[in-house]
C-alpha positions as CSV (number, residue, x, y, z in Angstrom):
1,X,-14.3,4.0,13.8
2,X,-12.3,6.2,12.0
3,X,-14.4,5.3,8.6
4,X,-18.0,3.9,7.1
5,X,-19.2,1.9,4.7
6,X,-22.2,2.4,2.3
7,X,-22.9,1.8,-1.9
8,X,-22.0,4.2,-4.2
9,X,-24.6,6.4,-6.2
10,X,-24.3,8.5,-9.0
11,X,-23.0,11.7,-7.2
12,X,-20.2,9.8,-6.4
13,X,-19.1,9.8,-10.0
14,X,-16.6,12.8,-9.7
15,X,-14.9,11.8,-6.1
16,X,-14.2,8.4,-7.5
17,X,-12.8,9.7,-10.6
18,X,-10.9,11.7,-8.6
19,X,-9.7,9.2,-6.2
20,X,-8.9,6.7,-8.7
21,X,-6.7,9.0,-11.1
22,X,-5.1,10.2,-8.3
23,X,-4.0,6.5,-6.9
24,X,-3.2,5.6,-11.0
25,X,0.0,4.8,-10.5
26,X,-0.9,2.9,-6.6
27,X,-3.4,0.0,-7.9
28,X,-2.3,0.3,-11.5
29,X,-0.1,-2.7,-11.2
30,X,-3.0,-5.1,-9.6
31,X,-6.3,-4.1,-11.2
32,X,-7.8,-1.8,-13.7
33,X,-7.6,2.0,-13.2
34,X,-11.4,2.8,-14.3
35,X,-11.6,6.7,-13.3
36,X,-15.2,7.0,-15.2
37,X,-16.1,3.4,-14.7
38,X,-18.4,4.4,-12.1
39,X,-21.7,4.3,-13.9
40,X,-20.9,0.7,-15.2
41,X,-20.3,-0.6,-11.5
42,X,-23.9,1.1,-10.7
43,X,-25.4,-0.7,-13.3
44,X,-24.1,-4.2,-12.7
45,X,-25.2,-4.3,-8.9
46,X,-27.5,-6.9,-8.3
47,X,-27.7,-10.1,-6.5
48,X,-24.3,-11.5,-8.3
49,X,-22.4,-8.1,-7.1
50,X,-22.1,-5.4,-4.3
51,X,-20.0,-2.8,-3.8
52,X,-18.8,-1.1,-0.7
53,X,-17.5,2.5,-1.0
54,X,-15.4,3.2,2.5
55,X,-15.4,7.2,2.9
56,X,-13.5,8.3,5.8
57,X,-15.7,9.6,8.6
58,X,-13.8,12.9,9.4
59,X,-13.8,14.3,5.7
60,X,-16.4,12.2,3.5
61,X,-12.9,11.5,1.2
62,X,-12.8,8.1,-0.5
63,X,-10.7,5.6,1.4
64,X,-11.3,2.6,-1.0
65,X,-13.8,0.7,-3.1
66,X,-14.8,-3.0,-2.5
67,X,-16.5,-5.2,-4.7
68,X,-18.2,-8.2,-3.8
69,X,-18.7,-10.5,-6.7
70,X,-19.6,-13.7,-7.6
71,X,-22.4,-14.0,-4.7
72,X,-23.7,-17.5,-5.0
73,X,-26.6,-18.4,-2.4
74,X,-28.0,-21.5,-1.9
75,X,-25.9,-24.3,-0.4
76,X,-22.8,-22.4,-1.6
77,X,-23.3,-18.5,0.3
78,X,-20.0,-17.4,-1.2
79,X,-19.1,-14.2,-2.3
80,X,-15.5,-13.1,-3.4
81,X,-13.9,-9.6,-2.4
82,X,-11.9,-7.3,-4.7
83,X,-10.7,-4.0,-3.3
84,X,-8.3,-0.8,-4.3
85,X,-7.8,1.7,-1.7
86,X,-7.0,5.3,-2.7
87,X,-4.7,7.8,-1.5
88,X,-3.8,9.6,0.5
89,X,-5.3,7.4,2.5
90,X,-3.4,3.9,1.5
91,X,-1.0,2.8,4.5
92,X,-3.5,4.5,7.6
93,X,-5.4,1.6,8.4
94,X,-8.5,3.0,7.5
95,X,-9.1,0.4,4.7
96,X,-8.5,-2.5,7.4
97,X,-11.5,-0.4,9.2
98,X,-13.5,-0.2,6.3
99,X,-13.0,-4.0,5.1
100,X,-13.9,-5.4,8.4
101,X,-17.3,-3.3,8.4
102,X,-17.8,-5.2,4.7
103,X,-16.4,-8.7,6.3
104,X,-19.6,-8.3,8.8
105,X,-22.1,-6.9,6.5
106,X,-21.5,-10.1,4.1
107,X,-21.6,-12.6,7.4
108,X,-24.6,-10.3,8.9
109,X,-28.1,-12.2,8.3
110,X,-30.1,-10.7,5.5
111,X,-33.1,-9.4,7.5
112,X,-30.5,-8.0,9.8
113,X,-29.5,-6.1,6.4
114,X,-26.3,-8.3,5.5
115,X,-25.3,-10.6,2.3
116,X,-26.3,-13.5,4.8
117,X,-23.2,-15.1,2.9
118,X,-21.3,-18.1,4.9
119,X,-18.1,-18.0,2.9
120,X,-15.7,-15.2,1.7
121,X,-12.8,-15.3,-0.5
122,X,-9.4,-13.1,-1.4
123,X,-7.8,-13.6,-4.7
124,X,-4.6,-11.4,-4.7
125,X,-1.7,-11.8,-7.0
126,X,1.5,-13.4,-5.1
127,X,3.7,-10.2,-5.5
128,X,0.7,-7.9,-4.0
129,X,2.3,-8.1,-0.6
130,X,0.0,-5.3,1.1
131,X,-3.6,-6.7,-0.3
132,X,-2.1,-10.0,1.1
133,X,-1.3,-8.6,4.3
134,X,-4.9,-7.0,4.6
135,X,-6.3,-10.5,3.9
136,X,-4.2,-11.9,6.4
137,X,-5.4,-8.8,9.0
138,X,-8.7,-9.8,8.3
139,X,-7.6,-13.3,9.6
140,X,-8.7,-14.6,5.7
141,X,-6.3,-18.6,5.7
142,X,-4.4,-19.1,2.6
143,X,-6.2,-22.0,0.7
144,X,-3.7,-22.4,-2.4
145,X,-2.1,-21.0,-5.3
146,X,-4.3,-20.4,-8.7
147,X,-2.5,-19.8,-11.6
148,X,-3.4,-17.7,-14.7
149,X,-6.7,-17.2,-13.0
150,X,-8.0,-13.6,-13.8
151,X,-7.0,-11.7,-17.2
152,X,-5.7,-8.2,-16.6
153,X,-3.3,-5.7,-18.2
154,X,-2.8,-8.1,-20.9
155,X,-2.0,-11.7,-19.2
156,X,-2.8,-14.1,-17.6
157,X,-2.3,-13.2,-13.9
158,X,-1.6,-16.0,-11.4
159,X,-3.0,-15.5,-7.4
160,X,-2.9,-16.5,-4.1
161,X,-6.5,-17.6,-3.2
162,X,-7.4,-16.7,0.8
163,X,-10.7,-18.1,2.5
164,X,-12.6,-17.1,5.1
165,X,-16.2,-18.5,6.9
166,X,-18.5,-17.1,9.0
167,X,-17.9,-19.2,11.6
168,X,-14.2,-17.9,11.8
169,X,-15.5,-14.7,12.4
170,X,-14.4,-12.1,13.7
171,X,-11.0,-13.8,14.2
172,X,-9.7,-13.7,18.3
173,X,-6.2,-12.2,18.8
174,X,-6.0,-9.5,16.0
């Protein structure tokens, strides 16, 4: 594997500025560019959110970010992914790497040290063709169309919801 995953701390507070102001302009159009947001996401972890950092193995650099919010337990065991990657790493495949280590920590048992969640979501808006692409690489099916669903830069954003359960996992033939 060409990357890990692990959570952020607070010494990650300058590489993830960093990262993010330098890939502005790359996930400005689809979600908020928060370069000293860091501290927040630190404080809202808890059982209702996760986040994944995935540094790249070879140089520690920040490949991408990904949340996992809106864990439910109980019957439900759902939990719904949000993701930026960064440059320059964007386009290597190393955030494919990285999101399939967080596909199998959220399906992994919690005494094995997973989510122990049973089903995962993607929310993407419908002209993001590359974060729907990566759901579709993670073998994520397309459950429907959601409109207006998140607020951000403004609007009203429609999206594309993709579904995936641990039982489909890891998907044969990708």
């Amino acid at each position: 594997m060409r990357v890990t995953i692990r959570a952020p701390r607070p010494s990650d507070a300058v590489p993830y500025a960093e990262a993010v102001r330098r890939s502005a302009e790359h996930i400005g159009r689809w979600n908020p560019v928060e370069p000293d947001g860091l501290q927040d996401l630190l404080d809202r972890q808890g059982p209702g959110l996760r986040t994944f950092l995935i540094v790249d193995a070879a140089t520690g650099g920040l490949v991408g970010k990904c949340n996992v919010a809106n864990i439910v337990m109980g019957r439900f065991c759902n939990g719904a992914l949000g993701y930026d990657s960064y440059l320059p790493f964007a386009g290597t495949g190393r955030m494919t790497e990285g999101m399939r280590l967080v596909v199998e920590r959220c399906f992994a048992p919690q005494e094995k040290g997973g989510l122990g969640l049973h089903r995962l979501e993607i929310n993407v808006q419908p002209d993001n063709e590359r974060s729907i692409a990566l759901a579709r690489r993670l073998g994520f099916r397309h459950e429907g169309f959601t409109p207006r669903m998140l607020f951000l830069d403004g609007a009203w954003r429609d999206h594309e919801r993709f579904a995936l359960t641990a039982e489909e996992w890891p998907p044969t033939g990708r």
